[in-house]
N, C-alpha and C positions, 0 to 999 in steps of 0.2 A: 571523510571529515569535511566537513562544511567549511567553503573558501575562508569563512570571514571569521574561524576559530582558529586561533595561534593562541599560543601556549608562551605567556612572557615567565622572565624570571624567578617572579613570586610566585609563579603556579609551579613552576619546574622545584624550586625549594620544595613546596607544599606537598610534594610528590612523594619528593625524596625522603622523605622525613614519616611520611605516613607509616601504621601496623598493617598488620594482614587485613583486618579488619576494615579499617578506613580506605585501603585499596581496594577490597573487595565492593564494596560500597560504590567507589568512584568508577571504579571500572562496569558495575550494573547501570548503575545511572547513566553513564556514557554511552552504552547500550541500547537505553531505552532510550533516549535520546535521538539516536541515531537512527533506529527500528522507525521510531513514529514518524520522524522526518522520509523517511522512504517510503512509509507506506502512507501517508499524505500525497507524495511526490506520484505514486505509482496507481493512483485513486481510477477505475476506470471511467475512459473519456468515451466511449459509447455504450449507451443507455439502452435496454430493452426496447426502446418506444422507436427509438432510429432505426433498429432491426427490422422492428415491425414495418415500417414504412418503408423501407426498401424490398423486404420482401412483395409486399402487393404490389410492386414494381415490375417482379418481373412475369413474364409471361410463361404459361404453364404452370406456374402454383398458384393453383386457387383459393379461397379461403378458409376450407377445412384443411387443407395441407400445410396453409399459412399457421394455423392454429396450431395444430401438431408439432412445428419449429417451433413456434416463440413457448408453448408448452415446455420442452425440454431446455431451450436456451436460458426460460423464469428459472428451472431447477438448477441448473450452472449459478446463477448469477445469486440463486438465495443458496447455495450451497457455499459460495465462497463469502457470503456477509456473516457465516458462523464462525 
């Protein structure tokens, strides 16, 4: 739960008072709420192009071997934007 979400009185009523339905409802919504909040939060912070710039860094990979890495790392990285 997100710090700055408290749950006052009239929501606590609101609750209690609901059908299966309108729970089911609120408890999906809160769900996706929450998902999309985390998965904003968990966004990856290094980029293919950083990779690649460190690899030609280091010595002993050259740039067909550099290629061959960042080749498989693109496949990781457009596998998990599906």
């Amino acid at each position: 739960m997100a710090k700055g979400l408290k749950l006052n009185r009239e929501q606590y009523k609101g609750v209690k008072r609901m059908d299966h339905k309108q729970m089911e409802d609120f408890i999906c919504n809160m769900y996706n709420e929450g998902y999309a909040d985390g998965k904003a939060a968990a966004e990856p912070r290094i980029k293919p192009s950083d990779i690649a710039t460190v690899l030609v860094e280091i010595r002993g990979v050259g740039t067909k071997k550099a290629a061959e890495i960042m080749a498989a790392i693109n496949k990781l990285y457009d596998k998990g934007a599906e």
